[in-house]
Backbone atoms as SQL, in Angstrom:
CREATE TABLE atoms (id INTEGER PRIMARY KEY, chain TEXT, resi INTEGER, resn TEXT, atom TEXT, x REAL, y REAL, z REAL);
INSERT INTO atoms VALUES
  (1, 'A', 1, 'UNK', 'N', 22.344, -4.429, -14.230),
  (2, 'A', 1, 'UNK', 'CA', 21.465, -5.465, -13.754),
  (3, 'A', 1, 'UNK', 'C', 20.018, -4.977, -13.839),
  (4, 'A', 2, 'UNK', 'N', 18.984, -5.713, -14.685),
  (5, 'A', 2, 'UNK', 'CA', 17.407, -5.185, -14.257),
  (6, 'A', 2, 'UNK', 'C', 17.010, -5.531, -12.929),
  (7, 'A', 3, 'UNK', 'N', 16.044, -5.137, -12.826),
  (8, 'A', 3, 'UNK', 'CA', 15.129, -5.384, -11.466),
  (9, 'A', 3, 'UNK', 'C', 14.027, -6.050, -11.879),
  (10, 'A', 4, 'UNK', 'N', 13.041, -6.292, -10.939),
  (11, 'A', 4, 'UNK', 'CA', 12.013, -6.534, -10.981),
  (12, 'A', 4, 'UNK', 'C', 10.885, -6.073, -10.872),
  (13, 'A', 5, 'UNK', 'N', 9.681, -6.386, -10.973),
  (14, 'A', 5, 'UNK', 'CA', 8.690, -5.627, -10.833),
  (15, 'A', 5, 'UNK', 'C', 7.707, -6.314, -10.071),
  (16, 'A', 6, 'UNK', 'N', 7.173, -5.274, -9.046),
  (17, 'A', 6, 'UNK', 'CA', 6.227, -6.294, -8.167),
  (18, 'A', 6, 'UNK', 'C', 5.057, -5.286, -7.528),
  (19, 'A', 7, 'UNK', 'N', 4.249, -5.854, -7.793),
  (20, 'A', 7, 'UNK', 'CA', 2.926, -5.149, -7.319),
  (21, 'A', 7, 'UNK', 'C', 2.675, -5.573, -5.692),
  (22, 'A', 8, 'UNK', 'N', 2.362, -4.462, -4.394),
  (23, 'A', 8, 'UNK', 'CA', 2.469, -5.048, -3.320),
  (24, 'A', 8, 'UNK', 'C', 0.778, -4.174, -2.296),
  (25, 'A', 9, 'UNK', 'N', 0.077, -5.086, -2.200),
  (26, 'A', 9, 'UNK', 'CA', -0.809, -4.517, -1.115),
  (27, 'A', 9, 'UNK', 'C', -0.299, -5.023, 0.050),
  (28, 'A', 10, 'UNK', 'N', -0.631, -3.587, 0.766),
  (29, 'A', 10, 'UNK', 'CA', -0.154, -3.454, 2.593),
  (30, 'A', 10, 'UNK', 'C', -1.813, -3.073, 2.982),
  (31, 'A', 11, 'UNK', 'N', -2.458, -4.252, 4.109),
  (32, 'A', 11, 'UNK', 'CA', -3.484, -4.235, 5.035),
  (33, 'A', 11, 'UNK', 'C', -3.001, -3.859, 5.973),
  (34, 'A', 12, 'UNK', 'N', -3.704, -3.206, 6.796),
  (35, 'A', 12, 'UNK', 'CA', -3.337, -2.575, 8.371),
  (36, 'A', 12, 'UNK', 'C', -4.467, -1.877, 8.843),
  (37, 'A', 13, 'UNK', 'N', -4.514, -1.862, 10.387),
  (38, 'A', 13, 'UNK', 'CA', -5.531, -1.144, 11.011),
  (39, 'A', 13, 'UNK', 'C', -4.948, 0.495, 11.397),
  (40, 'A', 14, 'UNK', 'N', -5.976, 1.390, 11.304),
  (41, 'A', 14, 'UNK', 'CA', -5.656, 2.739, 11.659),
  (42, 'A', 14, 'UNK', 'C', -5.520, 3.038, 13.200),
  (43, 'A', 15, 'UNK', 'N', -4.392, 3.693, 13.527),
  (44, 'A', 15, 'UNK', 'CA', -3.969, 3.611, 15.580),
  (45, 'A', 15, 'UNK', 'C', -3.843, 4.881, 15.749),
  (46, 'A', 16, 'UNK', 'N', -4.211, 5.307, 17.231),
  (47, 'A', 16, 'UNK', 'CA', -3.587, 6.655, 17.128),
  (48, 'A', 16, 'UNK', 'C', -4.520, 7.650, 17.157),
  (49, 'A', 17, 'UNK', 'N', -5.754, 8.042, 16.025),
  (50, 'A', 17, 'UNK', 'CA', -6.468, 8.703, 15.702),
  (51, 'A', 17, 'UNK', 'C', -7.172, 9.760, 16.723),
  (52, 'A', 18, 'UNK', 'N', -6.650, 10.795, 16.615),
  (53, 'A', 18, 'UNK', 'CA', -7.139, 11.943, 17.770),
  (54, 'A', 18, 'UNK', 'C', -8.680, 12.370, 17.021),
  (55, 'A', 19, 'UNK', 'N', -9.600, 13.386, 17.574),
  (56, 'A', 19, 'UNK', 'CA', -10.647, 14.017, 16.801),
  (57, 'A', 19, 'UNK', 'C', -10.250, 14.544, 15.518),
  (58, 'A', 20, 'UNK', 'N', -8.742, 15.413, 15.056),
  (59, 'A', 20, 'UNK', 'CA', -8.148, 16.254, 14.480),
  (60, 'A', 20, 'UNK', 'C', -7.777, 15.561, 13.212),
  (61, 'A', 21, 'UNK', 'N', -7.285, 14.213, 13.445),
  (62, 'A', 21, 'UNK', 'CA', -7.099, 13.204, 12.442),
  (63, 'A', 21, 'UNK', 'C', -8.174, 12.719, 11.751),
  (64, 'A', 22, 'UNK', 'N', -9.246, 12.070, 12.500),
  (65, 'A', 22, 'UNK', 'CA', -10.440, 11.501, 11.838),
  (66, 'A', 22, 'UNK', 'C', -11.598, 12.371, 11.041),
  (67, 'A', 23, 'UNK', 'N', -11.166, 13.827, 11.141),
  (68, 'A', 23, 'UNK', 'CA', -11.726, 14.361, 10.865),
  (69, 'A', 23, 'UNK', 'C', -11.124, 14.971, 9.354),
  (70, 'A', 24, 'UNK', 'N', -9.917, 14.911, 9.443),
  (71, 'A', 24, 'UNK', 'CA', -9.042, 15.292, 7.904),
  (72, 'A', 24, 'UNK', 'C', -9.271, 14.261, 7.106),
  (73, 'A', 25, 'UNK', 'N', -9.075, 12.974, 8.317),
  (74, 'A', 25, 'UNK', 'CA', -9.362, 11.620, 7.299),
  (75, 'A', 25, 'UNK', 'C', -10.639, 11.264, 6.367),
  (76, 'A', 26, 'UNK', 'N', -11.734, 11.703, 6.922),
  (77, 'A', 26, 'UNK', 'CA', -12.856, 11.718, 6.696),
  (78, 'A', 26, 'UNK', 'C', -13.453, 12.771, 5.912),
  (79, 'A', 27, 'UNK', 'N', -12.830, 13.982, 5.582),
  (80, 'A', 27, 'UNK', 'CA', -12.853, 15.073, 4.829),
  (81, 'A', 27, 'UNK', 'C', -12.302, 14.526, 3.389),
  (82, 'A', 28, 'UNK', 'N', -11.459, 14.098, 3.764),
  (83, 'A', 28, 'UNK', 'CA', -10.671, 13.346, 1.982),
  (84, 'A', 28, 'UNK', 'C', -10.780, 12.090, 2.028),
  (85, 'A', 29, 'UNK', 'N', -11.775, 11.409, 2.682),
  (86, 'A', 29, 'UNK', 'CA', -12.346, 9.989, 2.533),
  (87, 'A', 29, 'UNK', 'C', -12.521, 9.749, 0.581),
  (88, 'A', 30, 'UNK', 'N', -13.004, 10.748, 0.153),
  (89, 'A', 30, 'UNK', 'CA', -13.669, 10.705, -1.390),
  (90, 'A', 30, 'UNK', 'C', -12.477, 10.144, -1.848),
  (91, 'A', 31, 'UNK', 'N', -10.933, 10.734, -1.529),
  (92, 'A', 31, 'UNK', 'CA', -10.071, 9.976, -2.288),
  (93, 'A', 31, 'UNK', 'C', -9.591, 9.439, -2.857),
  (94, 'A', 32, 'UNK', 'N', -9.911, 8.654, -1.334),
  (95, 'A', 32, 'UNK', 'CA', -9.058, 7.435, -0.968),
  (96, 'A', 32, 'UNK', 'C', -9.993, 6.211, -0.792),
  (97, 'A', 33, 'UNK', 'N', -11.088, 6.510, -1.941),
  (98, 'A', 33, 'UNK', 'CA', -11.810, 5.179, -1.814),
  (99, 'A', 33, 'UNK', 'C', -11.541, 4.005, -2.655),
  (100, 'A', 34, 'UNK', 'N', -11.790, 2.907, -2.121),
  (101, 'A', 34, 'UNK', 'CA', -11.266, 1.668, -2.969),
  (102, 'A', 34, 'UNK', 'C', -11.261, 2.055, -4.380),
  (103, 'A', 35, 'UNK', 'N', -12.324, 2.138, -5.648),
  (104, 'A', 35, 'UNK', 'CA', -12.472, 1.956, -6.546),
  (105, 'A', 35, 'UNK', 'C', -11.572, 3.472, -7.116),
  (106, 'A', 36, 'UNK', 'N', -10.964, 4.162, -6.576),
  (107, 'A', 36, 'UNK', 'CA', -10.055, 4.936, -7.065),
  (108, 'A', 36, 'UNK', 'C', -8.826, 4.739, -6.935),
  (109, 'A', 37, 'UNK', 'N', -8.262, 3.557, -5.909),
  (110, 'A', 37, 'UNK', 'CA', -6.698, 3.610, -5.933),
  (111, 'A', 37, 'UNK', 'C', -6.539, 2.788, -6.639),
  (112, 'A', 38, 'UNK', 'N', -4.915, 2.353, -6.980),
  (113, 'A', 38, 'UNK', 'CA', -4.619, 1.523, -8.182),
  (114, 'A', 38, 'UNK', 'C', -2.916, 1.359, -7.538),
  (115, 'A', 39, 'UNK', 'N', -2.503, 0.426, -8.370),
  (116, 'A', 39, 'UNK', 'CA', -0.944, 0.500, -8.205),
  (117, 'A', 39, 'UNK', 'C', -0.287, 1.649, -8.980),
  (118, 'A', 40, 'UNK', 'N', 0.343, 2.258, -8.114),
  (119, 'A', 40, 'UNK', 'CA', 1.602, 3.471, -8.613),
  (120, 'A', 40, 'UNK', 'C', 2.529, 3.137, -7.966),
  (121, 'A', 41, 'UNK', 'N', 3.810, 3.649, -8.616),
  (122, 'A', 41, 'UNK', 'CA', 5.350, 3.547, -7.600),
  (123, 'A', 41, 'UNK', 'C', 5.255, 4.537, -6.644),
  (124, 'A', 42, 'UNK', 'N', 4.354, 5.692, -6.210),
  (125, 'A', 42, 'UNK', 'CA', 4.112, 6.430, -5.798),
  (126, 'A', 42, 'UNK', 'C', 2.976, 5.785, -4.471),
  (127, 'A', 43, 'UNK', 'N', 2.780, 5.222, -4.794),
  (128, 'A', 43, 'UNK', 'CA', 1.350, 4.087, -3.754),
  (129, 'A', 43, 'UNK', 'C', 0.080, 5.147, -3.494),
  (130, 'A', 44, 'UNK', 'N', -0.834, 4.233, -3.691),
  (131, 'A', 44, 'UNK', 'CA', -2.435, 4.974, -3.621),
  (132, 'A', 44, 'UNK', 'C', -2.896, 3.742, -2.068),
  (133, 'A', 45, 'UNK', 'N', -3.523, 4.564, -1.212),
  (134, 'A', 45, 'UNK', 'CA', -3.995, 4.519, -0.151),
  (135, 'A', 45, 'UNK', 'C', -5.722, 4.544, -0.135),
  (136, 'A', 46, 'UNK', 'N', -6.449, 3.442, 0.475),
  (137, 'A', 46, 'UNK', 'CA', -7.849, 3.819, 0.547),
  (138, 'A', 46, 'UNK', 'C', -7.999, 3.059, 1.971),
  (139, 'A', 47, 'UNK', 'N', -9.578, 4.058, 2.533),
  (140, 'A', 47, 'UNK', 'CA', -10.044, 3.541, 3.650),
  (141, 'A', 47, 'UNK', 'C', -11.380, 4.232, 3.741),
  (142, 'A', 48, 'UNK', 'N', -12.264, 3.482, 4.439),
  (143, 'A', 48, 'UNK', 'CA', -13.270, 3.736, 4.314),
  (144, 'A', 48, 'UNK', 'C', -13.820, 5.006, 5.665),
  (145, 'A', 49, 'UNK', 'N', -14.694, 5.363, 5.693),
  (146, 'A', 49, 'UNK', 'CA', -15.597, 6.154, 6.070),
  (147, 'A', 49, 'UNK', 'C', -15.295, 6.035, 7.829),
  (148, 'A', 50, 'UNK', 'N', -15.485, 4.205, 8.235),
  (149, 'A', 50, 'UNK', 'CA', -15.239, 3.788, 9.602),
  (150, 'A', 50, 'UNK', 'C', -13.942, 4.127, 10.610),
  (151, 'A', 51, 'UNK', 'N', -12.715, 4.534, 9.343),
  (152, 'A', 51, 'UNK', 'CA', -11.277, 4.683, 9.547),
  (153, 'A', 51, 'UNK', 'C', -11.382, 3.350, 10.540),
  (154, 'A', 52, 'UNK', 'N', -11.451, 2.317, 10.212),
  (155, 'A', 52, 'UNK', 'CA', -11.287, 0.946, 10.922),
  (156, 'A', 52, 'UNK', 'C', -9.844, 0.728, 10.275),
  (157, 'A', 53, 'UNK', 'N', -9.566, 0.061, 8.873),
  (158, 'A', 53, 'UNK', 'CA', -8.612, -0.517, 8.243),
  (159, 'A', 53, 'UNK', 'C', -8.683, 0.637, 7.032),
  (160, 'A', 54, 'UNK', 'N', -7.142, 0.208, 6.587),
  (161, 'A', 54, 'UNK', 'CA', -6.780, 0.731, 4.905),
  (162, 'A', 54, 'UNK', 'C', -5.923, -0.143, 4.602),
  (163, 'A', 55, 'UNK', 'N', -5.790, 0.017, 3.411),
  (164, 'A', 55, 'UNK', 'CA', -4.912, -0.930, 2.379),
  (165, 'A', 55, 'UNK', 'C', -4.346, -0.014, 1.235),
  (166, 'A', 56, 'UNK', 'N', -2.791, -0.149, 0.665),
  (167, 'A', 56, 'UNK', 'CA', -2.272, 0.723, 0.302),
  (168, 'A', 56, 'UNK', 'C', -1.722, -0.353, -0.804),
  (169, 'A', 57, 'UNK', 'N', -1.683, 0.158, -2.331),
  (170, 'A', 57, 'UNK', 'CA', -1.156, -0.389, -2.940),
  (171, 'A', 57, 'UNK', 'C', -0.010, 0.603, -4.082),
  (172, 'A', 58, 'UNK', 'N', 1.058, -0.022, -3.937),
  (173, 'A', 58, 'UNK', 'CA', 2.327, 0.278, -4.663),
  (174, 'A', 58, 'UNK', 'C', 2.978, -0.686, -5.379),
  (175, 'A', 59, 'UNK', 'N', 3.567, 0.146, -6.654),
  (176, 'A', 59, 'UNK', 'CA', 4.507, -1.147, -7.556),
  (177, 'A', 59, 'UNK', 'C', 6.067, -0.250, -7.291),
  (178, 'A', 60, 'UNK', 'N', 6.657, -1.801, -6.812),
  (179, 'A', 60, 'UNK', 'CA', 8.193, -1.679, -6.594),
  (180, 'A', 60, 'UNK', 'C', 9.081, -2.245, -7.396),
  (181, 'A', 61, 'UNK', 'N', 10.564, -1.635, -7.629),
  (182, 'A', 61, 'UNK', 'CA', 11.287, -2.293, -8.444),
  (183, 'A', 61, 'UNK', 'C', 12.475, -3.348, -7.091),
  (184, 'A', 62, 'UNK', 'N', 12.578, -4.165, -7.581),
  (185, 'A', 62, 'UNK', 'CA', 13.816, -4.801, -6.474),
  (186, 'A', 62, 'UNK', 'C', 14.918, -5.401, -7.412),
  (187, 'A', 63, 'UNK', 'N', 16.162, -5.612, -6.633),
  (188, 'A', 63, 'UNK', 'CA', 17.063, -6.456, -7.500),
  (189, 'A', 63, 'UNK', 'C', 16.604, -7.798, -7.253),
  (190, 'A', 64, 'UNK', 'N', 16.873, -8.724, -8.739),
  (191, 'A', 64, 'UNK', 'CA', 16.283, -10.022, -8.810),
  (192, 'A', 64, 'UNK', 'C', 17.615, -10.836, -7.537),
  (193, 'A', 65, 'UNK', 'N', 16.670, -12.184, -7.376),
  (194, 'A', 65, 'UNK', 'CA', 17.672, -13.033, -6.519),
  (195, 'A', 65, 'UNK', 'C', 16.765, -13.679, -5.176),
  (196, 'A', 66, 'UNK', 'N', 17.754, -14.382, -4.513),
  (197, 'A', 66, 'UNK', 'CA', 16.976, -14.932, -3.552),
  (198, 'A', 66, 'UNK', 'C', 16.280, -13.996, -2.262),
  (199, 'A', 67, 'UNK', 'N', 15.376, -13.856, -1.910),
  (200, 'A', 67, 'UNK', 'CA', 14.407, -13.429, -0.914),
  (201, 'A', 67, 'UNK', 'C', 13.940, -12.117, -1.765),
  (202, 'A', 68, 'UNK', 'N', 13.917, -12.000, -2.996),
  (203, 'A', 68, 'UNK', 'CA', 13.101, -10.512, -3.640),
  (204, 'A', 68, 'UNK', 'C', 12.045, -10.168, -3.519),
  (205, 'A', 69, 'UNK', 'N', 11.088, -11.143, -3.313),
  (206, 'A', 69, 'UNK', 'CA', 9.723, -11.474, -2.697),
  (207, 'A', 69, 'UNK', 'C', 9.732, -10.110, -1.144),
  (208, 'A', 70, 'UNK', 'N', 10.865, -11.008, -0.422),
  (209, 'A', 70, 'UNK', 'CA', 10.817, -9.961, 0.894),
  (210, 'A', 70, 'UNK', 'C', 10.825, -8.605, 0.701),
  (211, 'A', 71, 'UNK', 'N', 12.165, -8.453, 0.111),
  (212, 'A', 71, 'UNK', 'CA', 12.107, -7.089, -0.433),
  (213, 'A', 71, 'UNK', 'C', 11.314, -6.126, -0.317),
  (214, 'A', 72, 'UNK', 'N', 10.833, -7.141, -1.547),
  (215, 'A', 72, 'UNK', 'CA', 9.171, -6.081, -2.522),
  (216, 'A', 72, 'UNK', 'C', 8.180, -5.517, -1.001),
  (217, 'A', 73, 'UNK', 'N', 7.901, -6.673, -0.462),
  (218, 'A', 73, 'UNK', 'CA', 6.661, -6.485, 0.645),
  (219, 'A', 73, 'UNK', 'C', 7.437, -5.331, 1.973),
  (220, 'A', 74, 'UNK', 'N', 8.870, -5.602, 1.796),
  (221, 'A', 74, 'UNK', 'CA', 9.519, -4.732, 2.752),
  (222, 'A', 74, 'UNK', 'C', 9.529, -3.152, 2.304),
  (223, 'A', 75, 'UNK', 'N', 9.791, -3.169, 0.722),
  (224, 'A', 75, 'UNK', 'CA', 9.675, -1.736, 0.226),
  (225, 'A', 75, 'UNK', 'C', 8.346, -0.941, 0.270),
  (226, 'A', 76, 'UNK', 'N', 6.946, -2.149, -0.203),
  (227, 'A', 76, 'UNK', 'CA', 5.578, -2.109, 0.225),
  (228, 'A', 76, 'UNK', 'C', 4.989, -1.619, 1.502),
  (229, 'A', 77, 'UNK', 'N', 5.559, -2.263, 2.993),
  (230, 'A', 77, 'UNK', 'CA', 5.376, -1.468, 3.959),
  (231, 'A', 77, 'UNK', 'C', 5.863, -0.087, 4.096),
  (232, 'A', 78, 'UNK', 'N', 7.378, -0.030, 3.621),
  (233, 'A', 78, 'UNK', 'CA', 7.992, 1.352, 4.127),
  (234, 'A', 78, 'UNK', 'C', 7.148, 2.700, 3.292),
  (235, 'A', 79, 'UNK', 'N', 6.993, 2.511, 1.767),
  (236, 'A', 79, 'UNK', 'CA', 5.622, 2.798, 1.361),
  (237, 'A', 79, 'UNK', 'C', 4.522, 3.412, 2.318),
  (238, 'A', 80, 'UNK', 'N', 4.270, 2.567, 2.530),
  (239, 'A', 80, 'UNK', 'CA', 2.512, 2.432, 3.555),
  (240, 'A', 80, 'UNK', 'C', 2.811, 3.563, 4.713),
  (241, 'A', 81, 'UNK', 'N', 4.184, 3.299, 5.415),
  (242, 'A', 81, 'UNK', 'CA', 4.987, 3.900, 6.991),
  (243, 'A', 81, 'UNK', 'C', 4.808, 5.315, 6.580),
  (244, 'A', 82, 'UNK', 'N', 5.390, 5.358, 5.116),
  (245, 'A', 82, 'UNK', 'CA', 5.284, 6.407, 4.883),
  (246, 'A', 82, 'UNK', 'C', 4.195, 7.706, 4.389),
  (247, 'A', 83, 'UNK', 'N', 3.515, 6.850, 4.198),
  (248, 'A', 83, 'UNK', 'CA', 2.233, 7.938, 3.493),
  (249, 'A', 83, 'UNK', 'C', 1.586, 8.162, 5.350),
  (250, 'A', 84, 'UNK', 'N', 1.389, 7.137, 6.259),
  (251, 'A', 84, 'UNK', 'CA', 0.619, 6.991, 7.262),
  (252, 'A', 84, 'UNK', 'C', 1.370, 8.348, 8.189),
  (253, 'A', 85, 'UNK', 'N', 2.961, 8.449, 8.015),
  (254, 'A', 85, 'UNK', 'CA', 3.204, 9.370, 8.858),
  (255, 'A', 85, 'UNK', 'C', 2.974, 10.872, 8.242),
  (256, 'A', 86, 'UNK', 'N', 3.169, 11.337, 6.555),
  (257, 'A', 86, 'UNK', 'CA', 2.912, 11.996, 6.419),
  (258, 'A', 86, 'UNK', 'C', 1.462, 12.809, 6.391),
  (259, 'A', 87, 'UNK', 'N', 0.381, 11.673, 7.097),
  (260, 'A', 87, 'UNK', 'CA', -1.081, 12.398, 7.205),
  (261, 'A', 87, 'UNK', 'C', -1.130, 12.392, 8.900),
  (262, 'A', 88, 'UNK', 'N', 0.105, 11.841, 9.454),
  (263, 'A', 88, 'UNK', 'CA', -0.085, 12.197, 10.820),
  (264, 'A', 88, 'UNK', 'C', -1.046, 11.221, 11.648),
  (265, 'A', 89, 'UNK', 'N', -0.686, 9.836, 10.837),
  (266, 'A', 89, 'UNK', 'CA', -1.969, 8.421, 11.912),
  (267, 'A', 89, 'UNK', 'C', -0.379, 7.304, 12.039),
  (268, 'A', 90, 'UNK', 'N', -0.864, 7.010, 12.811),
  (269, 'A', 90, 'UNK', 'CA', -0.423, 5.534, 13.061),
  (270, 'A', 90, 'UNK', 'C', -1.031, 4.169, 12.625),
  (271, 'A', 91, 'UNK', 'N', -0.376, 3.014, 11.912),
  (272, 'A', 91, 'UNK', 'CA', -1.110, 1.564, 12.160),
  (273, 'A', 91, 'UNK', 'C', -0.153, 0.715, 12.454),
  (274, 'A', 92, 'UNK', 'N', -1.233, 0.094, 12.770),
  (275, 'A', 92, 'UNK', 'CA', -0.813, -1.582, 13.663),
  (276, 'A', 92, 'UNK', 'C', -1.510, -2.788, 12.673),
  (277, 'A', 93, 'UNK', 'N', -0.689, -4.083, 12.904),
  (278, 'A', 93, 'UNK', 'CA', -1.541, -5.221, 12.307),
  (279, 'A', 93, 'UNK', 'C', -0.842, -5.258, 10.954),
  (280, 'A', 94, 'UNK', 'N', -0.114, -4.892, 10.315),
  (281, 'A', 94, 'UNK', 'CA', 0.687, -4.383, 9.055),
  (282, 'A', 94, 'UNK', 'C', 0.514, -6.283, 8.473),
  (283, 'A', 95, 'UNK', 'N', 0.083, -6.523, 7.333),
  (284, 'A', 95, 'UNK', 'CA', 0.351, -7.487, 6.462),
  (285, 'A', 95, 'UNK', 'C', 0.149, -7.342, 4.876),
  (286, 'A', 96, 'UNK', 'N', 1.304, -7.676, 4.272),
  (287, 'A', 96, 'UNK', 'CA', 1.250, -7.171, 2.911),
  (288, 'A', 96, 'UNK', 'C', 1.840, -8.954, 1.870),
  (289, 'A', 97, 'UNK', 'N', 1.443, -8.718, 0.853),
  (290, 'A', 97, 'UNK', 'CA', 1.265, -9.423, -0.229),
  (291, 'A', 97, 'UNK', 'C', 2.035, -8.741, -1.184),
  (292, 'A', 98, 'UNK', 'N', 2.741, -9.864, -2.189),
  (293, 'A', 98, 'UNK', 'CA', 3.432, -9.429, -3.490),
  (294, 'A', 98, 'UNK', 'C', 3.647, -10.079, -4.181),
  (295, 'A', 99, 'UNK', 'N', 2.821, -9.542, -5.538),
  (296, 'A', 99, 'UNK', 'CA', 2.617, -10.037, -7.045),
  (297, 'A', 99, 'UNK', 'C', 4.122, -9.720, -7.950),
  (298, 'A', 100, 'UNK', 'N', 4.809, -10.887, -8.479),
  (299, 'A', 100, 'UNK', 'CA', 5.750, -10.173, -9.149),
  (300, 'A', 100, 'UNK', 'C', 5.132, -9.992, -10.820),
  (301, 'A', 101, 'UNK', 'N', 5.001, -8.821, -10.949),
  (302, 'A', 101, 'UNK', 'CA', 4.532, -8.864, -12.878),
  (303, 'A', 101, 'UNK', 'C', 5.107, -9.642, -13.685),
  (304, 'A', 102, 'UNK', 'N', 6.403, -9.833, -13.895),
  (305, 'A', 102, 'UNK', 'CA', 7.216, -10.386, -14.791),
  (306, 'A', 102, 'UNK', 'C', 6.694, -11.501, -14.633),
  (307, 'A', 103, 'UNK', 'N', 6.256, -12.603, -14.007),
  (308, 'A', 103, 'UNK', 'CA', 5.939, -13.857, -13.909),
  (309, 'A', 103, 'UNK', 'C', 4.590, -13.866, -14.398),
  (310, 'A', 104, 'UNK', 'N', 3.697, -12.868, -14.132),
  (311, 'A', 104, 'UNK', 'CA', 2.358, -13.058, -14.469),
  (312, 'A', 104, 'UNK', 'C', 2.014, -13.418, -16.387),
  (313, 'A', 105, 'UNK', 'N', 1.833, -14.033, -17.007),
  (314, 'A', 105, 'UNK', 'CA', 1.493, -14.535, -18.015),
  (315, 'A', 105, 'UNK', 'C', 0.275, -14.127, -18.179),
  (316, 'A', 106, 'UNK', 'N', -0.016, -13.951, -19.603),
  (317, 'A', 106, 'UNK', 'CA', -1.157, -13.146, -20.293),
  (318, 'A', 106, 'UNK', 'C', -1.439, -14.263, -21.349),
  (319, 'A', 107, 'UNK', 'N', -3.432, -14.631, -20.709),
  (320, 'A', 107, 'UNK', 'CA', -3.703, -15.809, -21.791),
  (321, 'A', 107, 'UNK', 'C', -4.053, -14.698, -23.091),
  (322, 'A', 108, 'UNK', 'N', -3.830, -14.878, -24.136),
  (323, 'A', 108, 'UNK', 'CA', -4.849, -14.065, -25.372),
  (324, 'A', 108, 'UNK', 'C', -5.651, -15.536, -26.347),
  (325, 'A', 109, 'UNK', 'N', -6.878, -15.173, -26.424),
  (326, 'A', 109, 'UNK', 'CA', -7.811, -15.724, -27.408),
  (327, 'A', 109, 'UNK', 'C', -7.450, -15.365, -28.431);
């Protein structure tokens, strides 16, 4: 059976943040700035300087069928859960979006 392919941004606010955190965060701010992340199956993470919000974007594969949509945005958060615990922050407010590629159509001139 193929899968699918789906591009998924996860918004969320940063929780949690001791001195110890905002300060690692803010050390590798250069990163994780917008105009450097991109979709990977691996997910790229950016946030700014304020550590207010980040947004994390990953491409997922799902099996096709009814609710794959969910899926995708469900694999998209766990993604996100996951990069957030391995730098040691918490977020709250979690809302994510998902593009499936295969549907996206390419005009050419």
């Amino acid at each position: 059976m193929s899968t699918r392919t789906y591009r998924v941004i996860v918004r969320g606010v940063l929780d949690g943040l001791d001195d110890d955190r905002r300060a690692w965060l803010r050390d590798h701010a250069a990163e994780h700035d917008l105009f450097a992340s991109s979709f990977t199956e691996r997910g790229s993470t950016a946030y700014d300087g304020s550590l207010a919000a980040f947004s994390h974007r990953v491409v997922v594969h799902v099996d096709p069928g009814p609710g794959e949509e969910d899926d995708a945005r469900t694999a998209g958060e766990l993604s996100a859960l996951q990069w957030l615990e391995e730098v040691g922050v918490g977020a709250r407010r979690l809302r994510s979006t998902a593009t499936c590629t295969d549907d996206v159509r390419i005009r050419r001139r």
